[in-house]
N, C-alpha and C positions, 0 to 999 in steps of 0.2 A: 928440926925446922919444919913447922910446918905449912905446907904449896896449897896456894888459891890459885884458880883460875879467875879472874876477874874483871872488871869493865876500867878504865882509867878515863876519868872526863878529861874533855880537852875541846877545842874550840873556843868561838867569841861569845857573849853574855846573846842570851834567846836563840843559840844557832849550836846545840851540842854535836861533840862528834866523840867518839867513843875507842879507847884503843882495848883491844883484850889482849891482858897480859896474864903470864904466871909471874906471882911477886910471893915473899911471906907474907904471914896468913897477919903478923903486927907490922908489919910497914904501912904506910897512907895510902887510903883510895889514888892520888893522884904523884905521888912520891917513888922513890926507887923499887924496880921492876926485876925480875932476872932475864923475861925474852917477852917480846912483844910477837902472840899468835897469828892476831890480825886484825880486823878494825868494823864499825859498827857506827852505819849513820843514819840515825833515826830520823833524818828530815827526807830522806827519799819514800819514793811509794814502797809499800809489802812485797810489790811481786818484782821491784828493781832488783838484777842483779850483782848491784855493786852495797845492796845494804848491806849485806854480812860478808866478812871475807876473811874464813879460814884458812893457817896453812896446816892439812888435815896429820900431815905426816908429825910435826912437832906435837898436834893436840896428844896423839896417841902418844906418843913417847914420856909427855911428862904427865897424861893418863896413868900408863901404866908404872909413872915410877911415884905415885900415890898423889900425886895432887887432886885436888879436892875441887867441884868449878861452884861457882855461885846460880843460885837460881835462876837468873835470867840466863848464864849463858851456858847453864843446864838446857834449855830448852831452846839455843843456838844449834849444837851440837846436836839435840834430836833431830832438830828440823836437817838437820848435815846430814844424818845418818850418822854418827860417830858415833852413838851411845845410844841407847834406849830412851826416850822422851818422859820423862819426871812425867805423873798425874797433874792436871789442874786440881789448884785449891777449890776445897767450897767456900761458899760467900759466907763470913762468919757469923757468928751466935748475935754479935755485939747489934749488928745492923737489920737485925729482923726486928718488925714491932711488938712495941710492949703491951702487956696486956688491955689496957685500955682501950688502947689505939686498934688491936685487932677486937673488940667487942664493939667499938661504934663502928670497922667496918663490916662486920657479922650484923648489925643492925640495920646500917644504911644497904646492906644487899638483900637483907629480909623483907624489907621496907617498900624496896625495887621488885622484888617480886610478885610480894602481893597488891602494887599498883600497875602489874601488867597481867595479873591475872584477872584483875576486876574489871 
Protein backbone atom coordinates (compact mmCIF):
# COMPACT_ATOMS: atom_id res chain seq x y z
CA UNK A 1 0.00 0.00 0.00
CA UNK A 2 1.14 2.81 -0.93
CA UNK A 3 1.13 6.43 1.69
CA UNK A 4 0.54 10.01 0.37
CA UNK A 5 0.78 12.82 2.33
CA UNK A 6 -1.70 15.01 0.79
CA UNK A 7 -4.11 18.12 0.74
CA UNK A 8 -8.15 16.97 0.90
CA UNK A 9 -10.38 20.03 -0.40
CA UNK A 10 -13.14 21.00 1.66
CA UNK A 11 -15.09 24.15 2.17
CA UNK A 12 -17.93 26.24 0.33
CA UNK A 13 -17.60 26.95 -3.71
CA UNK A 14 -14.77 30.29 -3.94
CA UNK A 15 -13.80 29.95 -0.12
CA UNK A 16 -11.31 26.59 -0.24
CA UNK A 17 -9.90 25.16 2.87
CA UNK A 18 -7.63 22.31 2.94
CA UNK A 19 -7.29 19.30 5.13
CA UNK A 20 -3.79 17.38 5.00
CA UNK A 21 -4.07 13.84 5.28
CA UNK A 22 -2.17 10.59 4.92
CA UNK A 23 -4.61 8.51 2.72
CA UNK A 24 -3.50 5.69 -0.14
CA UNK A 25 -1.72 6.83 -2.95
CA UNK A 26 -5.58 5.24 -5.12
CA UNK A 27 -8.11 6.61 -2.96
CA UNK A 28 -9.84 10.16 -3.97
CA UNK A 29 -8.32 13.64 -3.49
CA UNK A 30 -11.39 14.17 -1.30
CA UNK A 31 -12.41 10.49 -0.31
CA UNK A 32 -11.40 8.10 2.57
CA UNK A 33 -8.14 9.16 4.55
CA UNK A 34 -6.23 7.14 7.26
CA UNK A 35 -5.35 10.36 9.69
CA UNK A 36 -5.84 13.83 9.22
CA UNK A 37 -2.25 15.74 9.93
CA UNK A 38 -3.58 19.12 9.88
CA UNK A 39 -5.12 21.73 7.89
CA UNK A 40 -4.41 24.54 5.29
CA UNK A 41 -6.18 27.82 4.54
CA UNK A 42 -5.33 29.52 1.74
CA UNK A 43 -7.69 32.48 2.13
CA UNK A 44 -5.59 33.96 5.12
CA UNK A 45 -2.47 36.20 4.76
CA UNK A 46 1.32 34.35 4.30
CA UNK A 47 2.48 35.42 7.56
CA UNK A 48 -1.08 34.26 9.43
CA UNK A 49 -0.24 31.95 11.87
CA UNK A 50 -3.27 29.82 11.65
CA UNK A 51 -2.58 29.07 7.66
CA UNK A 52 -0.64 25.95 8.02
CA UNK A 53 -1.28 23.70 11.02
CA UNK A 54 0.89 20.72 11.53
CA UNK A 55 0.82 17.97 14.11
CA UNK A 56 4.67 17.81 13.62
CA UNK A 57 5.07 14.56 15.81
CA UNK A 58 2.41 12.33 13.32
CA UNK A 59 4.17 13.97 10.09
CA UNK A 60 7.55 12.24 11.24
CA UNK A 61 5.95 8.98 12.22
CA UNK A 62 4.26 8.27 9.03
CA UNK A 63 7.50 10.04 7.35
CA UNK A 64 9.35 7.73 8.56
CA UNK A 65 7.13 4.67 7.98
CA UNK A 66 7.56 5.64 4.12
CA UNK A 67 4.81 7.86 3.12
CA UNK A 68 5.55 9.83 0.26
CA UNK A 69 4.04 13.90 0.76
CA UNK A 70 2.95 15.64 -2.47
CA UNK A 71 4.48 18.77 -3.84
CA UNK A 72 2.92 21.42 -2.28
CA UNK A 73 3.02 19.98 1.09
CA UNK A 74 6.46 19.01 0.38
CA UNK A 75 7.31 22.62 0.72
CA UNK A 76 4.69 22.92 3.92
CA UNK A 77 6.98 20.71 5.93
CA UNK A 78 10.19 22.66 4.59
CA UNK A 79 8.85 25.88 5.61
CA UNK A 80 8.02 23.61 9.27
CA UNK A 81 11.42 22.52 9.25
CA UNK A 82 10.27 18.83 9.20
CA UNK A 83 12.15 18.01 6.10
CA UNK A 84 14.51 19.62 3.70
CA UNK A 85 12.56 22.18 1.25
CA UNK A 86 12.15 20.56 -2.36
CA UNK A 87 14.10 23.11 -5.04
CA UNK A 88 11.75 25.47 -7.05
CA UNK A 89 10.83 24.51 -10.57
CA UNK A 90 12.17 26.34 -13.37
CA UNK A 91 9.56 28.17 -15.51
CA UNK A 92 9.31 25.62 -18.46
CA UNK A 93 10.60 25.29 -22.04
CA UNK A 94 6.82 25.35 -23.29
CA UNK A 95 6.27 29.18 -22.10
CA UNK A 96 9.54 30.82 -23.42
CA UNK A 97 9.11 32.65 -26.88
CA UNK A 98 9.30 31.14 -30.15
CA UNK A 99 11.56 31.89 -32.48
CA UNK A 100 10.03 34.61 -34.26
CA UNK A 101 8.72 36.18 -31.53
CA UNK A 102 12.35 36.53 -29.95
CA UNK A 103 13.76 37.85 -33.50
CA UNK A 104 11.10 40.83 -33.74
CA UNK A 105 12.09 41.44 -30.01
CA UNK A 106 15.99 41.29 -30.81
CA UNK A 107 14.82 43.79 -33.54
CA UNK A 108 12.47 46.08 -31.83
CA UNK A 109 15.49 46.40 -29.13
CA UNK A 110 18.08 47.09 -32.04
CA UNK A 111 15.91 49.45 -33.36
CA UNK A 112 15.60 51.19 -29.61
CA UNK A 113 19.09 51.57 -29.60
CA UNK A 114 20.05 52.97 -32.52
CA UNK A 115 17.19 55.73 -32.19
CA UNK A 116 18.81 56.78 -28.76
CA UNK A 117 22.05 56.74 -30.06
CA UNK A 118 21.27 59.10 -32.83
Amino acid sequence: MALKIRMARAGAKKRPFYSIVVADSRSPRDGRFIEKLGSYNPMLAKDHPERVKLKAERVQHWLSVGALPSDRVARFLGDAGLREKPPRRETPKQSAPRKKAQARAASAAGAAGDAASA
